[in-house]
C-alpha positions in Angstrom: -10.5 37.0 -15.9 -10.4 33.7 -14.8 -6.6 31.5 -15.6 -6.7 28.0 -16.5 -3.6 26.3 -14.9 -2.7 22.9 -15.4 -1.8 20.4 -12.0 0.9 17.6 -13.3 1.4 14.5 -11.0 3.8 15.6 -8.6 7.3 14.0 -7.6 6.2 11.9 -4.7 9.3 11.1 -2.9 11.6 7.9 -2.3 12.7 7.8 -5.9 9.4 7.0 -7.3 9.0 8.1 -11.0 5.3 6.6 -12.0 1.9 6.1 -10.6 -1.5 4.5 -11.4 -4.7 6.2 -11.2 -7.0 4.2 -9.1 -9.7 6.8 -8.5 -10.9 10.1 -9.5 -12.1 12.0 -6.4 -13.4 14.9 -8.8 -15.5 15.5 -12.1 -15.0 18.0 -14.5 -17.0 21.0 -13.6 -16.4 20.3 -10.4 -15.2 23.1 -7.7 -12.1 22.4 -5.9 -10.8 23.9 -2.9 -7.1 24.4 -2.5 -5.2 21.4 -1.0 -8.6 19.0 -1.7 -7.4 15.8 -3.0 -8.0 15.2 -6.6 -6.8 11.6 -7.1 -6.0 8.5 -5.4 -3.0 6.9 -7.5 -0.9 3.9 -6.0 2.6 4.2 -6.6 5.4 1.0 -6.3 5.3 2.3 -2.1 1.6 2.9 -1.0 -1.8 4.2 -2.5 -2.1 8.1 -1.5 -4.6 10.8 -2.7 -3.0 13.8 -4.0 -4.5 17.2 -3.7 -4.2 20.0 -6.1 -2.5 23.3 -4.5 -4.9 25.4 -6.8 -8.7 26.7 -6.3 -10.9 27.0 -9.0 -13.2 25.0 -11.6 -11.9 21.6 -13.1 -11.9 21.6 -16.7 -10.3 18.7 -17.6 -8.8 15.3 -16.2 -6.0 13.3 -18.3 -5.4 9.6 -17.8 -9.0 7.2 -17.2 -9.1 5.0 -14.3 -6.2 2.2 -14.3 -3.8 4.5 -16.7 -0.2 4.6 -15.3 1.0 8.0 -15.7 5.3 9.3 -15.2 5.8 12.0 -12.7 5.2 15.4 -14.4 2.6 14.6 -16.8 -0.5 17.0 -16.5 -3.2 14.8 -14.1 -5.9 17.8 -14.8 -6.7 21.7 -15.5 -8.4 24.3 -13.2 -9.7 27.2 -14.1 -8.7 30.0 -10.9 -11.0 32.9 -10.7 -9.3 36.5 -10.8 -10.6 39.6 -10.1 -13.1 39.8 -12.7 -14.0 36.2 -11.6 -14.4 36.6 -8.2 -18.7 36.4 -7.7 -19.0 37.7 -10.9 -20.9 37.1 -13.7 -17.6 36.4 -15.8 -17.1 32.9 -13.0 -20.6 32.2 -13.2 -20.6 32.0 -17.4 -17.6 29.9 -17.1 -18.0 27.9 -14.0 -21.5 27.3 -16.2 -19.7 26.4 -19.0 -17.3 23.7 -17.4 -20.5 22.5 -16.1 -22.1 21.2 -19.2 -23.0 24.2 -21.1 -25.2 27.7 -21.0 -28.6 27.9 -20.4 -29.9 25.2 -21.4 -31.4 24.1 -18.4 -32.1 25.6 -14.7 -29.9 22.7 -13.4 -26.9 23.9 -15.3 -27.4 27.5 -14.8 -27.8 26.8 -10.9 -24.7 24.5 -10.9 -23.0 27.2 -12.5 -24.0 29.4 -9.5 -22.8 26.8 -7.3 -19.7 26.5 -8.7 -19.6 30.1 -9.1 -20.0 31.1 -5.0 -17.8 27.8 -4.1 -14.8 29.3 -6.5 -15.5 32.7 -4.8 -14.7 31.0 -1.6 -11.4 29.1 -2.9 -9.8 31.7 -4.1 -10.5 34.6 -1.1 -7.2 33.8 0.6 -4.9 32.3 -2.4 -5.0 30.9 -5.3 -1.7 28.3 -4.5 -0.4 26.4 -2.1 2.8 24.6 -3.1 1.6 21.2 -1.6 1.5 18.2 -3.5 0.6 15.1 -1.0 -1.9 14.7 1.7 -0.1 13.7 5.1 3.7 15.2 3.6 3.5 19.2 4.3 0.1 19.8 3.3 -1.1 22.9 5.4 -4.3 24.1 4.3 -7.9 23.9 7.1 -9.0 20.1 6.8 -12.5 21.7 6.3 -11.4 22.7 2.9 -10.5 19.3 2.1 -13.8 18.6 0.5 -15.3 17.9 -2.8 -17.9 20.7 -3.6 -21.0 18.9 -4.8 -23.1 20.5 -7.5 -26.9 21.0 -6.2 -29.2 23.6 -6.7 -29.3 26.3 -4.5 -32.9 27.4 -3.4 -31.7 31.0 -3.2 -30.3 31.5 -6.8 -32.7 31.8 -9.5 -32.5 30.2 -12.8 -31.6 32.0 -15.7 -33.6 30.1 -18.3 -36.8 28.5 -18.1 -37.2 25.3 -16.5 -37.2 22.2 -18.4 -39.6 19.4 -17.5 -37.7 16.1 -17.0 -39.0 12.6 -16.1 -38.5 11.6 -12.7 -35.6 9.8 -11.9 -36.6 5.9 -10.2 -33.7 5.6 -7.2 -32.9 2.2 -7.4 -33.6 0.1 -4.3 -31.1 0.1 -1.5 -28.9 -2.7 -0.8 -29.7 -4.6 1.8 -26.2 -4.6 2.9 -22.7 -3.7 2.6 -20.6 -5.0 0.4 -17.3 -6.6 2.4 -14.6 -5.3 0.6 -11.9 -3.0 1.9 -9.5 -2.7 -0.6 -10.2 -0.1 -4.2 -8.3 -2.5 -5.8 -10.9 -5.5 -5.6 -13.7 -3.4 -6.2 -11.9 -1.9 -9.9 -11.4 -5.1 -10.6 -14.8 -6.4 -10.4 -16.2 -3.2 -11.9 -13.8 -3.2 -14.7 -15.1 -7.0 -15.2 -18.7 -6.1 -14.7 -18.7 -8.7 -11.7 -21.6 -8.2 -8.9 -19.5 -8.3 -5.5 -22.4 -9.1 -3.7 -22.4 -12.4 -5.4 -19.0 -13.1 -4.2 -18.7 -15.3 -1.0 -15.2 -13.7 0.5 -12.7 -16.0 1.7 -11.7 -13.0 4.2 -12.1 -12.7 7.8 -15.7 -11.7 8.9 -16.4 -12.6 4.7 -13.8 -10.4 3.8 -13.8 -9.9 -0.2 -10.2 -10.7 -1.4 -8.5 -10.4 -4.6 -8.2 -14.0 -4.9 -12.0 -14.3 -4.1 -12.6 -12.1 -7.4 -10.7 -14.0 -9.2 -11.8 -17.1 -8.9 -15.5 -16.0 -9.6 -14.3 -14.5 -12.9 -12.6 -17.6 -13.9 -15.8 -19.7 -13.1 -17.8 -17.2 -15.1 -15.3 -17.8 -18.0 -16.1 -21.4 -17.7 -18.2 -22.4 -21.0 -21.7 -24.1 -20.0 -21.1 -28.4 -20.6 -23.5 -29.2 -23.6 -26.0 -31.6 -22.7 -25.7 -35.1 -23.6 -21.5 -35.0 -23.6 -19.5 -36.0 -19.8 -16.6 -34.5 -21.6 -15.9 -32.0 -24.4 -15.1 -33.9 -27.4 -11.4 -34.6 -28.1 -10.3 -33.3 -31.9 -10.2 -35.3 -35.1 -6.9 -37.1 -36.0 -5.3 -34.3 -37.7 -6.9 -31.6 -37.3 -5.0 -28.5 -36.0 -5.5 -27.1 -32.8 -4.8 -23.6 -32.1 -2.3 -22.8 -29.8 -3.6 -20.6 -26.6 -1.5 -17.2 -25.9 0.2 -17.0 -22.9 -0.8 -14.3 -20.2 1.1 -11.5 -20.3 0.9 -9.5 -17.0 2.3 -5.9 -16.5 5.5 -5.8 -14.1 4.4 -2.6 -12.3 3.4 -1.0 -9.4 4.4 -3.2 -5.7 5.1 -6.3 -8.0 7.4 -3.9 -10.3 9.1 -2.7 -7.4 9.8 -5.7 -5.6 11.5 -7.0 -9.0 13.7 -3.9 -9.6 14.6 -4.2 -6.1 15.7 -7.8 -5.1 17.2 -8.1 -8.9 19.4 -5.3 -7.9 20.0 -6.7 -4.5 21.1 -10.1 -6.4 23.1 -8.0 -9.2 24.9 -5.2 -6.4 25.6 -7.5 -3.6 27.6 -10.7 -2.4 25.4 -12.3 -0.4 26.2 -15.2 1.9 24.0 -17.3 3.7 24.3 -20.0 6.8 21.5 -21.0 9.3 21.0 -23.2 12.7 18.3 -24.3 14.5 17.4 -23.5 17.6 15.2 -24.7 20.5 12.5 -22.2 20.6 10.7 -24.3 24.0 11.6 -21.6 26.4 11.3 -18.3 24.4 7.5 -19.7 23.7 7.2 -20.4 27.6 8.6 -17.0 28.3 5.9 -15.2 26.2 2.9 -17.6 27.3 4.1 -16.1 30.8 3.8 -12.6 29.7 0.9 -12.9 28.1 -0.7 -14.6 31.3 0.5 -11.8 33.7 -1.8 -9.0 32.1 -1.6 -6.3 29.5 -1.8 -6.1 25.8 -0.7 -9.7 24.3 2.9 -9.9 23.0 3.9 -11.6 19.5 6.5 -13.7 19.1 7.7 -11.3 16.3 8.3 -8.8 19.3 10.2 -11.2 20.7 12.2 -12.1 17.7 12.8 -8.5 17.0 14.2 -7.3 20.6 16.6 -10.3 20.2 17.8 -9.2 16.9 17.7 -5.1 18.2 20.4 -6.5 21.0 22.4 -8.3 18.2 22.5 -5.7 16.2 24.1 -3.7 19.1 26.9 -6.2 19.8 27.7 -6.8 15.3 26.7 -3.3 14.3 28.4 -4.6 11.0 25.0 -5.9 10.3 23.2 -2.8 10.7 25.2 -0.4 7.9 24.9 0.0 4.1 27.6 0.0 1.5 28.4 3.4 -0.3 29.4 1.8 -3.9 30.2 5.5 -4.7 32.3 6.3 -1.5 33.5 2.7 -1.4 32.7 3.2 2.3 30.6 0.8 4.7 28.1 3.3 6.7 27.2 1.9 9.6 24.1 3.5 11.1 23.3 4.8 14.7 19.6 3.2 15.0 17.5 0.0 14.1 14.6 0.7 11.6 13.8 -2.8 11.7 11.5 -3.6 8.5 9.5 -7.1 8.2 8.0 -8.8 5.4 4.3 -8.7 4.6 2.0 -10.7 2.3 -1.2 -8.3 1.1 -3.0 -8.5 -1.8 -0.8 -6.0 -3.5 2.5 -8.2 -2.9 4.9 -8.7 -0.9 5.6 -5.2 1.1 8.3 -4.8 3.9 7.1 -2.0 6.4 9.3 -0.5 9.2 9.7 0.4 12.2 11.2 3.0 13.3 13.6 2.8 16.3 13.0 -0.4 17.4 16.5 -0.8 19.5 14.8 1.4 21.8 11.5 -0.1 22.0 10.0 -2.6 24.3 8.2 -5.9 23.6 4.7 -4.1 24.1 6.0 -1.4 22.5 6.9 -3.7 19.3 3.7 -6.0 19.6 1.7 -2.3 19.0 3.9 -1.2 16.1 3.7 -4.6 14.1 0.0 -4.7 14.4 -0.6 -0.9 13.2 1.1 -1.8 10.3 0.2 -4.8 9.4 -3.3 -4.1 9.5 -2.7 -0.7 7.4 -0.8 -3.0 4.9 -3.8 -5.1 4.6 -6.0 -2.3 3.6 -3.4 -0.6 1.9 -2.8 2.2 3.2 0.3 2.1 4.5 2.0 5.6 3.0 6.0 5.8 1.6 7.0 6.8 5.2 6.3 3.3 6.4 8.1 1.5 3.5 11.0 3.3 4.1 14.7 3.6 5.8 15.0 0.3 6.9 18.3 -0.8 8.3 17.6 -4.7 8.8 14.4 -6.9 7.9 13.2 -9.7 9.9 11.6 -12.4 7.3 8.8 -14.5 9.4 8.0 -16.7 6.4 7.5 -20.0 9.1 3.9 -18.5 8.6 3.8 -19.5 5.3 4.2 -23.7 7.0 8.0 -24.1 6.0 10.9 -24.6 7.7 13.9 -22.6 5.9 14.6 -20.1 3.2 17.5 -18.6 1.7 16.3 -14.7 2.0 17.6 -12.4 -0.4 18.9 -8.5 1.1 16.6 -6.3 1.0 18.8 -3.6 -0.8 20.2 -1.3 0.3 20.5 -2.7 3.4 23.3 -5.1 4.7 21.4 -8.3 5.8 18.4 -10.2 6.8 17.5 -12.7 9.4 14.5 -15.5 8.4 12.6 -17.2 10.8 11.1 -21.0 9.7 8.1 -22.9 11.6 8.1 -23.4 15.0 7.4 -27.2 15.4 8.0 -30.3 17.6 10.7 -31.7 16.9 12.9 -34.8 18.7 15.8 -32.7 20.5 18.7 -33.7 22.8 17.9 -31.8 26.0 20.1 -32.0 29.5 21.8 -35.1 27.7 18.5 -37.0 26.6 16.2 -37.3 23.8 13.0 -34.7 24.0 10.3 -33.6 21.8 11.3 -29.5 21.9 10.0 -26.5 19.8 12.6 -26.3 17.2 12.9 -23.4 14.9 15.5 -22.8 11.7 17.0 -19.2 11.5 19.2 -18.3 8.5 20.6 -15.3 7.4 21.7 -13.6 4.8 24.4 -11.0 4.9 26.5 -8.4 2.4 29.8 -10.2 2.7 31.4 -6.8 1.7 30.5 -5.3 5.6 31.9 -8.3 7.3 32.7 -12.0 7.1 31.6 -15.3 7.7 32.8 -15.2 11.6 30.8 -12.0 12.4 27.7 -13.4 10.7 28.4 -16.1 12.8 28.4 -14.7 15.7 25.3 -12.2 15.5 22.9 -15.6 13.9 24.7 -17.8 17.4 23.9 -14.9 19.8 19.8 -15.0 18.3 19.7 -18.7 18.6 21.2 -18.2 22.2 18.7 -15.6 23.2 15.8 -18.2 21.6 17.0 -20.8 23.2 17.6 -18.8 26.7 15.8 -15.9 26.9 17.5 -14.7 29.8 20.9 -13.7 28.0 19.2 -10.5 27.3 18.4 -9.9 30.9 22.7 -8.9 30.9 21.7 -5.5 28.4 18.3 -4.9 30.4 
């Protein structure tokens, strides 16, 4: 006899305690396979799908598309076959049942049968798997990890007459893909009833962006001018004009995050901050000669992030955490270097890992991969997490200086302004050099103002000659 068993969202790690549903992946009805994903939810980390460890026949779904749901509430329920179940007529009755009902058409009945022989096949090895994410200990066959679709088999007879039904008109094809990578966008628009194919994207390649959507709803909101009037008619003396209310927007998911996390940071820690500026001219030289001698290009955040990997080494105050609990400083044995990112989500800092021991290439490579995986959001909780020290590139954004605040819990960051031309004193005379500002902030409970210091003077040294770091090659 078959047992209904109900899937709740699981913990998924990294203190996370909520989620969003941002697609269903399955139907009611549907068959699942165990360990195919169900769901794709974003948390306050990353968008993941999450499959469900059972086998069997989805009966029902909780939570529409855009609900935020706490860890532990039920996402959906499965019916699991049993031994009565198994390719019997007891699954096929019910798997027709979850379907949409009993014979009352061959396409229900012969769904049923589907469902039926693909439930059969879920449950010959187990019923349960114990895994709860895709990519963190999820062990079943990857050919598993599919969603069953309901057609009619030609084999399996129907078990009530056929109905006649109208033909179904299959609209026309598009002639093209719609340029939009991230779900986000496109539930958006859907949930506006916006056409994305009459969005022009701001994006590279015509790249549909959040902003893009946006701005087409708020010229769709416009009201039409009435003809006859340049200008909408101001009010009568004294009449009363309604006030507008204010838009109220939800502080969760990344944005949530972010705010729990730096108002923390300001609330936990005594930060300090001092800057310089530094003549960048022969760090850029240095990398335009790398780049000319062959290989994969090297960014300047490379750069910036093997100077700070070799500062970190010489003021390993900088690289530790404070144990509030403990009252102990912790300082850590490797680099996780994170760095800030702008997506469409918000701000997101992902990290990577070991970066004291990488090289220049090594570091160009890494900062790509994830950068590009932030973009389209799918960077997962293991690359948003255990950080040691974040490098803040906001000179991208076209300013020159910034008073960062810690990314808790760690124990300082280091922002990098605009590299510009700017009149310099160089060898005793006046020069146009490129000048950058670096500032940083630091946990003035792991060290004091002399060792912050001395690890900001030791980068600007090392951007202004790259060749102290030829002495720890």
């Amino acid at each position: 006899m078959a047992q209904v068993l109900e899937f709740k969202l699981p913990d998924l790690g990294e203190g996370l305690t909520e989620a969003e549903i941002v697609r269903w992946l399955v139907d009611v009805g549907d068959v699942v396979a165990i360990d195919q994903p169900v769901v794709e939810v974003e948390t306050a980390k990353a968008m993941v799908e999450v499959p469900c460890p059972y086998g069997g026949v989805v009966t029902a779904r909780f939570g529409e598309e855009g609900t935020e749901l706490p860890v532990g509430a039920p996402l959906l329920t499965v019916a699991v076959g049993g031994a009565e179940g198994v390719g019997g007529a007891g699954a096929l009755a019910a798997a027709a049942e979850f379907a949409g009902g009993t014979g009352s058409a061959g396409s229900s009945a012969s769904s049923a049968a589907s469902a039926a022989s693909a439930a059969a096949e879920s449950a010959v090895s187990s019923e349960y798997s114990g895994n709860v994410l895709v990519g963190y200990g999820t062990a079943g066959p990857a050919a598993r990890r599919r969603r069953v679709r309901r057609e009619t088999p030609a084999a399996v007879a129907p078990v009530a007459p056929v109905v006649a039904v109208a033909p179904v008109v299959v609209p026309a094809a598009h002639p093209g893909p719609v340029a939009v990578i991230s779900p986000l966008v496109r539930k958006l628009a859907r949930d506006e009833g916006l056409d994305l194919r009459e969005v022009q994207g701001s994006g590279p390649d015509g790249l549909i962006l959040r902003s893009d959507v946006e701005t087409a709803l708020a010229v769709r909101s416009r009201p039409a001018p009435v003809a006859g009037y340049a200008a909408a008619a101001a009010p009568a003396p004294g009449t009363a004009v309604a006030p507008v209310a204010a838009e109220r927007i939800p502080l969760r998911g990344v944005r949530g995050a972010v705010a729990d996390k730096l108002s923390r940071s300001r609330t936990e820690i005594p930060d300090a901050t001092c800057w310089v500026d530094a003549d960048a001219t022969e760090l850029m030289a240095a990398r335009a000669a790398m780049n000319a001698a062959g290989g994969p290009k090297i960014s300047v955040l490379a750069l910036l992030a093997r100077i700070c990997a070799h500062a970190l080494a010489r003021f390993p105050e900088l690289n530790s955490t404070v144990d509030t609990a403990a009252r102990e400083i912790v300082r850590l044995p490797s680099v996780h270097l994170g760095f800030a990112a702008q997506t469409e989500r918000g701000l997101v800092v992902p990290v990577v890992k070991d970066a004291g021991g990488r090289t220049a290439e090594s570091l160009s490579a890494e900062f790509a991969r994830l950068t590009e995986s932030a973009r389209q959001g799918k960077l997962t909780p293991a690359d948003l997490t255990g950080g040691t020290f974040t490098l803040n590139n906001y000179g991208v954004f076209g300013v020159d200086g910034s008073t960062p605040i810690i990314n808790h819990p760690e124990a300082a960051m280091l922002g990098v302004g605009r590299i510009v031309p700017k009149p310099w004193v160089h060898q005793g005379e006046l020069a146009v050099r490129q000048v950058v500002q670096l500032s940083l902030t630091f946990d003035h409970r792991v060290c004091d103002g002399g060792t912050a210091g001395g690890f900001l003077r030791y980068v600007a040294d090392c951007v202004e000659n790259p060749a102290v770091l030829l002495r720890t090659l």
